[in-house]
TORKOL-4160 file (C-alpha; in steps of 0.2 Angstrom, whole numbers, padded with zeros to 4 digits, m for minus):
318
<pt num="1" X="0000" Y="0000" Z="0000"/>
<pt num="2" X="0008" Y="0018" Z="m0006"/>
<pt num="3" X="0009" Y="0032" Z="0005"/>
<pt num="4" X="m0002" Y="0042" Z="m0005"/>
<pt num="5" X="m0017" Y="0030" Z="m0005"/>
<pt num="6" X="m0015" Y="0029" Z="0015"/>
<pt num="7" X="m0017" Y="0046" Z="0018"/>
<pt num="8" X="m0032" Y="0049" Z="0008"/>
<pt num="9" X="m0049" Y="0051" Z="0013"/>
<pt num="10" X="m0060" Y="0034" Z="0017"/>
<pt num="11" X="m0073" Y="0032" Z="0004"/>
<pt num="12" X="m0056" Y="0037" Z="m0008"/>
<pt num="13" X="m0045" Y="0023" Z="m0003"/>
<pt num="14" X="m0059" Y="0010" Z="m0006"/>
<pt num="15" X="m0057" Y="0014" Z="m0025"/>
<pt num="16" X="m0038" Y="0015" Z="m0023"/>
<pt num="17" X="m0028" Y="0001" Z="m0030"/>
<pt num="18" X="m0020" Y="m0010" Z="m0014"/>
<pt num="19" X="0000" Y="m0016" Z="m0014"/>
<pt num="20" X="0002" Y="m0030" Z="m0003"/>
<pt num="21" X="0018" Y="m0037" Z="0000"/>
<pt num="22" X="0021" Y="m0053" Z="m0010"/>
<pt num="23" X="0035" Y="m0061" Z="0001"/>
<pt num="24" X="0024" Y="m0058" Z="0018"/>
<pt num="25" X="0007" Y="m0065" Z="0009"/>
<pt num="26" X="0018" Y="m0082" Z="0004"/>
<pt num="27" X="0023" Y="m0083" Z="0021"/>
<pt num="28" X="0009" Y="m0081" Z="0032"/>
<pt num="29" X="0000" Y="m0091" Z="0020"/>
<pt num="30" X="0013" Y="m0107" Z="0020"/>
<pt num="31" X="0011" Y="m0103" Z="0040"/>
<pt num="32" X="m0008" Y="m0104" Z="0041"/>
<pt num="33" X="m0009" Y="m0120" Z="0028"/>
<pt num="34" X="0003" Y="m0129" Z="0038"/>
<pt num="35" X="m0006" Y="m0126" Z="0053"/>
<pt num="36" X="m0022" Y="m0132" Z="0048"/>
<pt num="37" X="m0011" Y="m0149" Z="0045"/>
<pt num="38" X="m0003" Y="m0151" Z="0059"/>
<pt num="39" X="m0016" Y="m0146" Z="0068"/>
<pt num="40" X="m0027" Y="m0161" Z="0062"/>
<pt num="41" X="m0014" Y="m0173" Z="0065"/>
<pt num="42" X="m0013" Y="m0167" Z="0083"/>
<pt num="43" X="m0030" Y="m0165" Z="0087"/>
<pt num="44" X="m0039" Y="m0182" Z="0078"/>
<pt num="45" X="m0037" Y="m0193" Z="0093"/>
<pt num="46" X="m0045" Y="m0181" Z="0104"/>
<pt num="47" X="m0056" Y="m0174" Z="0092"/>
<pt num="48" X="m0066" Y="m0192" Z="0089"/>
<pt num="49" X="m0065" Y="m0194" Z="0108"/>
<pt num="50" X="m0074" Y="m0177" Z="0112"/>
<pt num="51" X="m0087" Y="m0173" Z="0097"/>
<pt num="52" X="m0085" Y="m0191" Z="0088"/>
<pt num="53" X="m0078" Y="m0182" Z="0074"/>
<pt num="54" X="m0060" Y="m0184" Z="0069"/>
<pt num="55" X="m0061" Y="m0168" Z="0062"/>
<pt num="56" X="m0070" Y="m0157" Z="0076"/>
<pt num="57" X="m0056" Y="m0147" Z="0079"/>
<pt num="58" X="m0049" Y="m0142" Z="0063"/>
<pt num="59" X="m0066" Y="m0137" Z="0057"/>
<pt num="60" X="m0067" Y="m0126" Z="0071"/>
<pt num="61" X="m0050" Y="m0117" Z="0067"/>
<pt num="62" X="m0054" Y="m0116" Z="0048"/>
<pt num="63" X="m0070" Y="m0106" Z="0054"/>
<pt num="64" X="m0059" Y="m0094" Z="0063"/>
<pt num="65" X="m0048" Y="m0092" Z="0050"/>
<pt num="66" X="m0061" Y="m0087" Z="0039"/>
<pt num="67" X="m0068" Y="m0075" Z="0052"/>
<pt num="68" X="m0049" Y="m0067" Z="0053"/>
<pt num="69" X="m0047" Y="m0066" Z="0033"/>
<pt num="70" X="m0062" Y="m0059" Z="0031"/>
<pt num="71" X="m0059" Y="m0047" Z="0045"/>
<pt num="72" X="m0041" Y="m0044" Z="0041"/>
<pt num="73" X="m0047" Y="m0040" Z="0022"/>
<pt num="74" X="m0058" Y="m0027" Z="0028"/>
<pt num="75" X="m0045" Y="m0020" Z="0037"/>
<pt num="76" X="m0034" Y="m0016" Z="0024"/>
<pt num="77" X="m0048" Y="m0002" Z="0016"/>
<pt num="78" X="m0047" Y="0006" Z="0036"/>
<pt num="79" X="m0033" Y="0020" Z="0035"/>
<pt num="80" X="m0022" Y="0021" Z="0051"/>
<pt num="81" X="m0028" Y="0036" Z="0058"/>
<pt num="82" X="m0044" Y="0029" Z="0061"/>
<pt num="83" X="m0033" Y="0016" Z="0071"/>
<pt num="84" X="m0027" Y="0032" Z="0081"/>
<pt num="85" X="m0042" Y="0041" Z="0081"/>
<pt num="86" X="m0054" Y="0030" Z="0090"/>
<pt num="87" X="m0038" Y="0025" Z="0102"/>
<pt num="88" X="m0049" Y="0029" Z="0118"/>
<pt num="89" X="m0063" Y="0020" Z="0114"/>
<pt num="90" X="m0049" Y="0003" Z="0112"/>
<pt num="91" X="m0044" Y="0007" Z="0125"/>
<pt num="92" X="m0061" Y="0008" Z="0135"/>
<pt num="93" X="m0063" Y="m0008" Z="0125"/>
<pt num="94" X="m0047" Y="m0018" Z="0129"/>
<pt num="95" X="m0052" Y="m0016" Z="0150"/>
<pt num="96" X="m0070" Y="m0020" Z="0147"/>
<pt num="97" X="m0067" Y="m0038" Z="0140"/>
<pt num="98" X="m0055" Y="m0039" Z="0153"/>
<pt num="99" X="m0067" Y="m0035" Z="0170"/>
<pt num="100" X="m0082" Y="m0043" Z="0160"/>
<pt num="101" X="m0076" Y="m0058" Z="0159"/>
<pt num="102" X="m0072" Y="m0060" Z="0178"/>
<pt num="103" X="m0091" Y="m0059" Z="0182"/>
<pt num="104" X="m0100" Y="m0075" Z="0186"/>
<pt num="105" X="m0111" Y="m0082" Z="0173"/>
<pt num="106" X="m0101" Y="m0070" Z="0158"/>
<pt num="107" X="m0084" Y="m0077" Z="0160"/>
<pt num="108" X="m0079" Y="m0097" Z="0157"/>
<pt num="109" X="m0071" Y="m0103" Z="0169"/>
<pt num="110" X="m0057" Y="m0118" Z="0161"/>
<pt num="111" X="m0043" Y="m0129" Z="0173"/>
<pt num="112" X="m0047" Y="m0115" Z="0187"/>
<pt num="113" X="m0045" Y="m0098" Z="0177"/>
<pt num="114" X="m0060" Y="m0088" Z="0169"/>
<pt num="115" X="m0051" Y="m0082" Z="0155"/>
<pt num="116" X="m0066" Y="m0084" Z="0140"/>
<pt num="117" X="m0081" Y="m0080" Z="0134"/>
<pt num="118" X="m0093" Y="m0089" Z="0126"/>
<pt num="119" X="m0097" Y="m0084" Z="0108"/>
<pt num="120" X="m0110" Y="m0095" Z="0096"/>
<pt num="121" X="m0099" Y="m0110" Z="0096"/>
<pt num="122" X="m0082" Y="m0105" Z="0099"/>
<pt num="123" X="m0073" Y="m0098" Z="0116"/>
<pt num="124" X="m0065" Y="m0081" Z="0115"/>
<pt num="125" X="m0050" Y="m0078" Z="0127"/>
<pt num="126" X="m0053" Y="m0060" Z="0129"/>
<pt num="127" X="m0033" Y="m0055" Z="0135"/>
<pt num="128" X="m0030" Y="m0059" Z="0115"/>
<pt num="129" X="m0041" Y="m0043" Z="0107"/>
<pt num="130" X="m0041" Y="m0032" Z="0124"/>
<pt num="131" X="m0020" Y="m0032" Z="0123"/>
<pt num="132" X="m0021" Y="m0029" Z="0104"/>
<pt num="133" X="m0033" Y="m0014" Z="0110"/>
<pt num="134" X="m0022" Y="m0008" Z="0123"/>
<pt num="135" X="m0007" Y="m0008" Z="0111"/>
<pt num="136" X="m0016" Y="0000" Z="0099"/>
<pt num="137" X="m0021" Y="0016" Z="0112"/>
<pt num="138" X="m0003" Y="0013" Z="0119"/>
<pt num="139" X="0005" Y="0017" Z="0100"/>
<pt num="140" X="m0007" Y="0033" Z="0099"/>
<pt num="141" X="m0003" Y="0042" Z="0115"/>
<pt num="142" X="0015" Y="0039" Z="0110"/>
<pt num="143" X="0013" Y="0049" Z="0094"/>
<pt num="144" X="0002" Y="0063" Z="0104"/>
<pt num="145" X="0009" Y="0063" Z="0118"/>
<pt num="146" X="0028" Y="0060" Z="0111"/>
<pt num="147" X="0037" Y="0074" Z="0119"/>
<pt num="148" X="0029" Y="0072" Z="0136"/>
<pt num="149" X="0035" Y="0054" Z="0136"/>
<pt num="150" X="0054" Y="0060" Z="0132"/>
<pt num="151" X="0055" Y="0073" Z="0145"/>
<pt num="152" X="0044" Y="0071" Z="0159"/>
<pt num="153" X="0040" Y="0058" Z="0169"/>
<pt num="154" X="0023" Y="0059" Z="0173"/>
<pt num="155" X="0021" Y="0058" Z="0153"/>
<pt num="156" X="0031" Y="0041" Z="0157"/>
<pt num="157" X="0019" Y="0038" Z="0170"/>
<pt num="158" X="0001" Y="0038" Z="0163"/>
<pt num="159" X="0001" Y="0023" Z="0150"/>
<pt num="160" X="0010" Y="0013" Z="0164"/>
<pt num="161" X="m0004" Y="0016" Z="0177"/>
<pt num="162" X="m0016" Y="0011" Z="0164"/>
<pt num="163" X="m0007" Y="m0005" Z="0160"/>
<pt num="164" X="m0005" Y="m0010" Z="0177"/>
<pt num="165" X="m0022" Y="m0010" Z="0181"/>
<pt num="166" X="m0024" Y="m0020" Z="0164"/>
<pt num="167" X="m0011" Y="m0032" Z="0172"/>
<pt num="168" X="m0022" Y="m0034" Z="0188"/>
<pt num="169" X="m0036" Y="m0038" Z="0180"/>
<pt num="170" X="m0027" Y="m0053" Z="0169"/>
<pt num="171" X="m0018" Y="m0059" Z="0185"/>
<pt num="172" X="m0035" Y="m0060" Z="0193"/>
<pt num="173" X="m0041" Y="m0072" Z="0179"/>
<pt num="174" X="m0028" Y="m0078" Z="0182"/>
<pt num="175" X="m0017" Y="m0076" Z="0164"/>
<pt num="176" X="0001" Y="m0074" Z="0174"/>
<pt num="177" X="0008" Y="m0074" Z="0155"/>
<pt num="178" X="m0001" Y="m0063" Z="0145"/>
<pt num="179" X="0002" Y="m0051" Z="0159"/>
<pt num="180" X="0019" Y="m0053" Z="0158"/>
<pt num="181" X="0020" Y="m0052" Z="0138"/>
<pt num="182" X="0008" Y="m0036" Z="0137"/>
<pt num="183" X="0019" Y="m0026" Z="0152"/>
<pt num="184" X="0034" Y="m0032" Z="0139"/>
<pt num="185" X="0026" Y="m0024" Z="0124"/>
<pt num="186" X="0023" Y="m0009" Z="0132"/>
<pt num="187" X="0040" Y="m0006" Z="0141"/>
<pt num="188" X="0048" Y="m0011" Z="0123"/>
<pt num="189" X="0037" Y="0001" Z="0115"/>
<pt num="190" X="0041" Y="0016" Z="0128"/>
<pt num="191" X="0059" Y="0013" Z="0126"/>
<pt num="192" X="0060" Y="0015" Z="0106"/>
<pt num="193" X="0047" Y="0029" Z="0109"/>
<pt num="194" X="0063" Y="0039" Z="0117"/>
<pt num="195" X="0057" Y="0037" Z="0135"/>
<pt num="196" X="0068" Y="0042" Z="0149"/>
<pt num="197" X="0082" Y="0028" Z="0153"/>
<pt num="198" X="0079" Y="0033" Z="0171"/>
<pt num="199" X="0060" Y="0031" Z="0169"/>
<pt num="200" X="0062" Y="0015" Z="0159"/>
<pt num="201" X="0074" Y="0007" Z="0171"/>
<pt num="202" X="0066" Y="0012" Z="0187"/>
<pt num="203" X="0047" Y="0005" Z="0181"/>
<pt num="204" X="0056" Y="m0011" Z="0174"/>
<pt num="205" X="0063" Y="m0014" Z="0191"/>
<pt num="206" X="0049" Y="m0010" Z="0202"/>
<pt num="207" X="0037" Y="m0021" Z="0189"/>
<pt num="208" X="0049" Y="m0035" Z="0187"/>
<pt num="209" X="0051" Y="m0037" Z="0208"/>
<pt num="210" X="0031" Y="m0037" Z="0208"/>
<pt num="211" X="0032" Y="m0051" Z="0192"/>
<pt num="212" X="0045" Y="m0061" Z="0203"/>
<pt num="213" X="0034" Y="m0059" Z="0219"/>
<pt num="214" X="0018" Y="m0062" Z="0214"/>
<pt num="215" X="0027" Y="m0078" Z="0208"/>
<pt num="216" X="0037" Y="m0084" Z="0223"/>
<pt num="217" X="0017" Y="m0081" Z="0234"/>
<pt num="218" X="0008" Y="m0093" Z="0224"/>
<pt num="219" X="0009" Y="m0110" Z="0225"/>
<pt num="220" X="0003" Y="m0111" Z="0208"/>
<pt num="221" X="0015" Y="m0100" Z="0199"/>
<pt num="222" X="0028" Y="m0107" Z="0209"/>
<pt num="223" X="0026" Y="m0123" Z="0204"/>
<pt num="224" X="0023" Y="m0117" Z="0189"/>
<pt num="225" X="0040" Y="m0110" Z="0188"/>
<pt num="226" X="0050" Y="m0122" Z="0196"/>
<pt num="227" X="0042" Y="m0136" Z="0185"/>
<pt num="228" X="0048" Y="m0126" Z="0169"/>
<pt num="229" X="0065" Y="m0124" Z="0175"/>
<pt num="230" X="0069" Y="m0143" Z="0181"/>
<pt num="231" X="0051" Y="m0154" Z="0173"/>
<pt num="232" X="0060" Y="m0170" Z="0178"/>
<pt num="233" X="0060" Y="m0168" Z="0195"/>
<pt num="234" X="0042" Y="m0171" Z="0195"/>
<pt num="235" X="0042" Y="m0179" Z="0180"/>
<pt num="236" X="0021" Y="m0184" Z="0185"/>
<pt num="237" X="0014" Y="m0169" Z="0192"/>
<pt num="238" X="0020" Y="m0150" Z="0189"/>
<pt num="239" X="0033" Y="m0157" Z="0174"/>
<pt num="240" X="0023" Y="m0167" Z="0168"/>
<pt num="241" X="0017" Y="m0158" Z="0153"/>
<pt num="242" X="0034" Y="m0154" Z="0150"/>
<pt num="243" X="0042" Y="m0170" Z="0152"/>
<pt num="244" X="0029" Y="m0178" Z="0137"/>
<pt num="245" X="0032" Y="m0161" Z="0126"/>
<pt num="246" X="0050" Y="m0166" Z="0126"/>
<pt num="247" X="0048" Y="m0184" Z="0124"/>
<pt num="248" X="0040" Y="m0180" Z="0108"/>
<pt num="249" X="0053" Y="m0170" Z="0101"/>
<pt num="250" X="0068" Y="m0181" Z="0104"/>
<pt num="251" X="0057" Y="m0195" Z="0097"/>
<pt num="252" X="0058" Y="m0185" Z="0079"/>
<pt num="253" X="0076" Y="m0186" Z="0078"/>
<pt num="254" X="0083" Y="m0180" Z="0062"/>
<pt num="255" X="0068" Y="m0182" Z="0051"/>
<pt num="256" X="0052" Y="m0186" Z="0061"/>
<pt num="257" X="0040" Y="m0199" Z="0063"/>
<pt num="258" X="0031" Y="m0195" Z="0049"/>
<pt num="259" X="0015" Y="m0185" Z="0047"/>
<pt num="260" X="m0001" Y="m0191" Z="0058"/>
<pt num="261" X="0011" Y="m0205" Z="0066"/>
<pt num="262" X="0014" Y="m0196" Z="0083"/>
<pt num="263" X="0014" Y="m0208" Z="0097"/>
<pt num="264" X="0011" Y="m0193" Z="0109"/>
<pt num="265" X="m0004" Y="m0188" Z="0102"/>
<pt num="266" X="m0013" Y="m0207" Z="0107"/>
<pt num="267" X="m0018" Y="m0196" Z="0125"/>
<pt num="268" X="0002" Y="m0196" Z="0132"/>
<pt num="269" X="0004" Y="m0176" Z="0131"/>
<pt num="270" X="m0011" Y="m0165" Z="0137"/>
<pt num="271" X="m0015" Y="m0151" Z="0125"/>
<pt num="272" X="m0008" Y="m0156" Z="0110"/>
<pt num="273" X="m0019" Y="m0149" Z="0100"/>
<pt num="274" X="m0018" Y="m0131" Z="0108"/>
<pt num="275" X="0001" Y="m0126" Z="0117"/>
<pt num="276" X="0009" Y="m0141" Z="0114"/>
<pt num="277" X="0007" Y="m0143" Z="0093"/>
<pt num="278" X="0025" Y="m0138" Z="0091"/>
<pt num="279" X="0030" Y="m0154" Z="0100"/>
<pt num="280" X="0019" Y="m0164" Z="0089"/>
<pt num="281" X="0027" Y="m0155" Z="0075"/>
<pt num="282" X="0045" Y="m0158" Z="0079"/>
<pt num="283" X="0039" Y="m0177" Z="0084"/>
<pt num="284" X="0034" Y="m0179" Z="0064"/>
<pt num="285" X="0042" Y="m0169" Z="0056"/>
<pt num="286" X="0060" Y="m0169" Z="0066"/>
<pt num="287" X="0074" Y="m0156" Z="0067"/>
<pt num="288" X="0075" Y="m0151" Z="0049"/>
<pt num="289" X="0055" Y="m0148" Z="0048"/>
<pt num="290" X="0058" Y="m0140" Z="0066"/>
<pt num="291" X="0072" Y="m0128" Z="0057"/>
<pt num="292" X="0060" Y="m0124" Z="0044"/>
<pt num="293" X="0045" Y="m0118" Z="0055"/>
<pt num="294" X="0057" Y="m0108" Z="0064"/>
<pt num="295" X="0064" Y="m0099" Z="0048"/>
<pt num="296" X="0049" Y="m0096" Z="0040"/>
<pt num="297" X="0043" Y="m0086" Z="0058"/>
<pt num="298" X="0061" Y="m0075" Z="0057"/>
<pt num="299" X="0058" Y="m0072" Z="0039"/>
<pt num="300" X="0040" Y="m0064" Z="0042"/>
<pt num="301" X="0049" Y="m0055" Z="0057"/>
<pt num="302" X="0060" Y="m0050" Z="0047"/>
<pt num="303" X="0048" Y="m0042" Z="0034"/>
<pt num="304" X="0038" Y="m0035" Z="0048"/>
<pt num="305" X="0052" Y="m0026" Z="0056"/>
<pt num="306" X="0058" Y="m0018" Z="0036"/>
<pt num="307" X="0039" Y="m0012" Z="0035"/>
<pt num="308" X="0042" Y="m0004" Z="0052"/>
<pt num="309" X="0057" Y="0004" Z="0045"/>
<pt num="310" X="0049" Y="0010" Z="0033"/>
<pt num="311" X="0036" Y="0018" Z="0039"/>
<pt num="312" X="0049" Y="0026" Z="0050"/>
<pt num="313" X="0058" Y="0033" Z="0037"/>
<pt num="314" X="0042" Y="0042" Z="0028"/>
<pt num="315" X="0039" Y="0046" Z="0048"/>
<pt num="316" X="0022" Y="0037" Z="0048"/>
<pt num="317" X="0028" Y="0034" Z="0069"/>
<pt num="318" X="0008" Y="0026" Z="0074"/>
C-alpha cells in the first residue's frame, strides 16, 4: 500500500488500487496452511473422543480463520488514523473484556482460570483482542503525547498506570503470562518511543520485583516455575506436561516420525492440540521440519520489522 493512498480520505482509498507485500502473503500463508495440517494430525485422537468427529477441531480453526481473513481483508480499506483516532474507545474496549469476563455467569471458567467467553460455538479468550486494543491506544498516545513521554515523567507515568491495572485484571483471571507479555510490549514500545532511561529502568525494576513476587506467593506459579526450569524432578505432576512435550521431540530425531504417526498424540501429552502442537510438530516432522518452522517465523519478522522501517523513514511513527 503507497503512502499516498493511506493518507487519503476513506470512501477514496476504497477505489484505490492495494499493494500488498508478495513475500509476507507467501509466508503467512505457508504458515496458516501448515497449521491447519498439523493441527489435524494433533488433534484427531481427541477430536473423535470429544465430538466423535476426527475432524471437530480443525473445522473449528478453519472457521476462525475465515472470520480473521475476512476481517483482516476489511482492514486493509481502514486508513491508520482511524486506528489512532478512536484509540480511547480501544482502550475503554481492551479493560472492558477484561473486568467482563471475571463476572459470574459471563466469564468461562477452564482448569481453574476464567479467561473466555462464550461466543456461538467458539470460546474467546478475551486477553487476546483487549492487549491488541491496549497496544493500539498505547501506540497513539506515543505519537500525541511524544514529547511528554521523552522529557517528563509523569508523561512516562500515565500509559504505565493504565497497564498496570490492565495487568491486575489478567492476574485475577488468572493469565500470569499474558500479563507478563503485554507489560513487555509496552515497556519495549516506551523505550523505542525515546522514553527516559531513568524512567524506563526504574518501572522495569519496580514491575519485574512485583512479576517475581507475585510468583514466589503462589503456590501455583511457583510450581509453575519451578516445574519449567527442572520438569524431571516431578516428571508426574508439575513437569509433567513438559516432560511428554520433550519426549516427543527427541522421538523426531533427524527427520520425524512422519506425518499423523505421533505416538504422543494417542492421550500421552495433554493439550496437543492447543500449546503443545509444536511438539507434535518436531515429533513428525523432526529437526529439519523444526528448522524450517522456525525460519519461515524469522523471515516474516524479518519483513515486519523492514515495513516498520519503513514507515519510520516516511515518519508514519503510529
Amino acid at each position: 500500500m503507497t503512502t499516498r493512498t493511506a493518507t487519503m480520505p476513506f470512501p477514496v482509498r476504497l477505489r484505490s488500487e492495494l499493494k500488498l507485500d508478495p513475500v509476507m502473503l507467501i509466508i503467512v500463508m505457508l504458515l496458516l496452511l501448515g497449521g491447519f495440517v498439523i493441527l489435524a494430525s494433533a488433534s484427531i485422537s481427541v477430536s473423535d473422543n470429544i465430538a466423535g468427529n476426527p475432524f471437530h477441531y480443525l473445522q473449528r480453526q478453519l472457521l476462525a480463520a475465515a472470520i480473521g481473513l475476512v476481517v483482516g481483508s476489511a482492514c486493509l480499506f481502514v486508513p491508520m488514523d482511524f486506528w489512532r483516532t478512536v484509540g480511547p474507545l480501544l482502550l475503554l474496549a481492551g479493560l472492558g473484556l477484561l473486568f467482563v469476563v471475571l463476572m459470574p455467569g459471563i466469564g468461562v471458567e477452564v482448569n481453574g482460570a476464567r479467561r473466555w467467553m462464550r461466543i456461538g460455538i467458539m470460546n474467546l479468550q478475551v486477553s487476546e483482542p483487549a492487549r491488541l486494543c491496549l497496544i493500539l491506544y498505547l501506540s497513539g498516545y506515543l505519537v500525541r503525547r511524544a514529547r511528554d513521554v521523552r522529557e517528563r515523567f509523569i508523561g512516562f507515568l500515565r500509559p504505565m498506570f493504565i497497564l498496570s491495572v490492565a495487568c491486575a485484571a489478567l492476574l485475577a483471571e488468572p493469565d500470569f503470562g499474558a500479563a507478563v507479555v503485554l507489560l513487555a510490549t509496552a515497556l519495549a514500545m516506551l523505550f523505542v518511543a525515546g522514553a527516559r532511561i531513568r524512567d524506563f529502568l526504574l518501572f522495569f525494576l519496580v514491575g519485574s520485583a512485583a512479576l517475581a513476587a507475585l510468583a514466589v506467593a503462589s503456590p501455583y506459579r511457583m510450581q509453575r516455575l519451578t516445574g519449567f526450569l527442572d520438569p524431571w524432578a516431578d516428571p508426574y505432576n508439575s513437569g509433567f506436561q513438559l516432560t511428554q512435550s520433550l519426549i516427543a521431540i527427541g522421538r523426531g530425531e533427524w527427520t520425524g516420525v512422519g506425518l499423523g504417526d505421533s505416538v504422543q498424540t494417542l492421550f500421552y501429552l495433554p493439550e496437543a492440540h492447543t500449546g503443545f502442537v509444536f511438539a507434535v510438530y518436531a515429533e513428525e516432522f523432526g529437526l529439519l521440519g523444526s528448522v524450517v518452522l522456525i525460519s519461515l517465523f524469522l523471515a516474516l519478522f524479518w519483513r515486519i520489522f523492514g515495513l516498520a522501517k519503513r514507515a519510520f523513514d516516511s515518519e508514519r511513527f503510529f
